[in-house]
C-alpha positions in Angstrom: -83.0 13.6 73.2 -80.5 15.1 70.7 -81.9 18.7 69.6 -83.3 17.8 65.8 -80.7 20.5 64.2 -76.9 20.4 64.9 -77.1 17.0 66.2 -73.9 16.2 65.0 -75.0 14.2 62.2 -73.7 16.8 60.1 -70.9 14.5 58.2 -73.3 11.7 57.9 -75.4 13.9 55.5 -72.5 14.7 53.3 -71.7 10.9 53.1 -75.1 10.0 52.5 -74.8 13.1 49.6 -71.8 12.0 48.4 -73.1 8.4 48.2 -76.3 9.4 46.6 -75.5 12.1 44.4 -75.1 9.9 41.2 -77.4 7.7 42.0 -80.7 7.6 39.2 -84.3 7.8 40.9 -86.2 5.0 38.8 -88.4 4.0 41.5 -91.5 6.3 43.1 -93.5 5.8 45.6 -96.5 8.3 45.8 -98.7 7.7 49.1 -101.9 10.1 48.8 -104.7 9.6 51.6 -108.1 10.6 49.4 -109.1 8.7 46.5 -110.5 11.7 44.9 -106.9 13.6 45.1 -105.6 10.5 43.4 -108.0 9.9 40.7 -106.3 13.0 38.8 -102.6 11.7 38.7 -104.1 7.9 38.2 -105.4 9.3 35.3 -102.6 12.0 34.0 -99.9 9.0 34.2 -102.4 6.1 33.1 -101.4 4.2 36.1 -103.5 0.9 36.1 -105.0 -0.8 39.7 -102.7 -3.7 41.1 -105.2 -6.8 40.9 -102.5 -9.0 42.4 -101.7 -7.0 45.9 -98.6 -6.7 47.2 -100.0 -5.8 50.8 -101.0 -7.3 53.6 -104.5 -9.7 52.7 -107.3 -7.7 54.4 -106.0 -4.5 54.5 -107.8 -1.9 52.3 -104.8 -0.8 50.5 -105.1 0.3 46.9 -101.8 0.2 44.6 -101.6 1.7 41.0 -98.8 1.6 39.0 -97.4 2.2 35.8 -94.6 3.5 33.6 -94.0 7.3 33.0 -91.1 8.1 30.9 -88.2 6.0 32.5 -90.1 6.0 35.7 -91.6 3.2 37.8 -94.5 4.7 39.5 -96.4 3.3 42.6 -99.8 5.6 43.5 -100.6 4.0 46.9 -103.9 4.9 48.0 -105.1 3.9 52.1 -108.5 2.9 50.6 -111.6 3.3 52.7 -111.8 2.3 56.1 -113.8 -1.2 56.5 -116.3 -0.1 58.9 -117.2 3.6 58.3 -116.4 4.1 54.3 -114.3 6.8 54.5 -110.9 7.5 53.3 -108.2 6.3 55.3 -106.6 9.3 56.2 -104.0 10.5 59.2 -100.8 9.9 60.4 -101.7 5.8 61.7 -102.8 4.9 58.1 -100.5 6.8 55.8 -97.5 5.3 58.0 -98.5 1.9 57.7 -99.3 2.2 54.4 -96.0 4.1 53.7 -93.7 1.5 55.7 -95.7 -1.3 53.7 -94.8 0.0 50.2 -91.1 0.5 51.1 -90.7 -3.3 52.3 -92.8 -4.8 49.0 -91.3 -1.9 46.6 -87.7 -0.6 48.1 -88.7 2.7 46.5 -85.8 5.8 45.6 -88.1 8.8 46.4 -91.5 8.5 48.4 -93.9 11.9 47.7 -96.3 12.0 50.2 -99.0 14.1 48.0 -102.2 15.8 49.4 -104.1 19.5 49.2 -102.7 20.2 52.9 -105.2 22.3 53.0 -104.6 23.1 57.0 -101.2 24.6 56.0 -103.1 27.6 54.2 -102.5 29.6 57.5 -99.1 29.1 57.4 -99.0 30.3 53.9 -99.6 27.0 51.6 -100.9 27.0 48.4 -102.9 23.8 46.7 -99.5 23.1 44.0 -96.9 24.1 46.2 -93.9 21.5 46.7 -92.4 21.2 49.9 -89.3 19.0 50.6 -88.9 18.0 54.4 -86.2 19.0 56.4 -87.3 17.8 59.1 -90.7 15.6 60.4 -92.6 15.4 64.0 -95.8 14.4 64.7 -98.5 17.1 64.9 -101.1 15.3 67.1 -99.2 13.0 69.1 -99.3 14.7 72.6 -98.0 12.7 75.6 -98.2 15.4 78.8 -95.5 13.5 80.8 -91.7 14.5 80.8 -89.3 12.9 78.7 -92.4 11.1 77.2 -93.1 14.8 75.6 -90.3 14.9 73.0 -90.9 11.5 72.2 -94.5 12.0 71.6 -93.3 14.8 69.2 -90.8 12.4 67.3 -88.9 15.0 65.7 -86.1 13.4 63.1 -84.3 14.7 59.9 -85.3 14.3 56.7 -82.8 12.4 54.0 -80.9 15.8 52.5 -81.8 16.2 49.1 -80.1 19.9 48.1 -80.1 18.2 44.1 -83.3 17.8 44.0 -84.8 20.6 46.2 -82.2 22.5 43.5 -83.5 20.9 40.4 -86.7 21.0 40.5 -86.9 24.3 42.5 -88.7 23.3 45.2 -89.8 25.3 48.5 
């Protein structure tokens, strides 16, 4: 497995910069696992439920949307699992979920929004904006070799230095 920095991929990024640097974000995507950490930006961008779904039929997937300014915003929200009634949270749910609203919405910039609360070791505040750099699973563990790194799945993130730049983000 190619080592997740220095990979060579180095002059793809700057294409995919060059490419993208002009290029207008109209379209957001915000996946959030709890309903009660969504409730507050449904109501700050007075986003409205989707009663026509765009998802899967069966699937307790909750889309609000809206206008904000000259965006086009999508709050997607897991829902509650069928059998137990509790948010659909973790890594299974919010990438389904995620990979779903990318095929029915072809979004420009996907937020993945939540308290994070773990990350408060590691020095994370409740507000704080991170941009990936780079993604891996953090409870996929396969104990056999070569399976190991897969099981970790670490990839780069889309470089976005304009809007890490912008908006001042950690």
């Amino acid at each position: 497995m190619a080592p997740p920095h220095g990979d060579g991929n180095e002059v793809a990024e700057e294409v995919m910069v060059t490419e993208t640097e002009e290029r207008a974000i109209s379209t957001i995507v915000i996946v959030i696992a709890m309903q009660e950490e969504a409730i507050p930006l449904i109501a700050k961008f007075n986003l409205s439920q989707d009663t026509n779904s765009l998802f899967p039929k069966g699937v307790p997937w909750v889309r609000y949307h809206g206008m904000y300014r000259d965006l086009n915003i999508n709050l997607i929200w897991p829902g509650k699992d069928l059998n137990i009634g509790v948010n659909s949270v973790c890594t299974v749910s919010a990438s389904l979920v995620t990979y779903a609203s990318i095929q029915a919405l072809n979004p420009d910039l996907i937020i993945n929004a939540g308290t994070s609360g773990g990350f408060k070791a590691k020095g994370a505040c409740i507000g704080d904006v991170y941009v990936a750099s780079d993604v891996a699973f953090h409870d996929r563990r396969i104990p056999i070799p070569v399976y190991d790194a897969y099981g970790v799945g670490a990839r780069r993130s889309f470089f976005t230095p304009n809007l890490v730049k912008a908006l001042s983000l950690k």
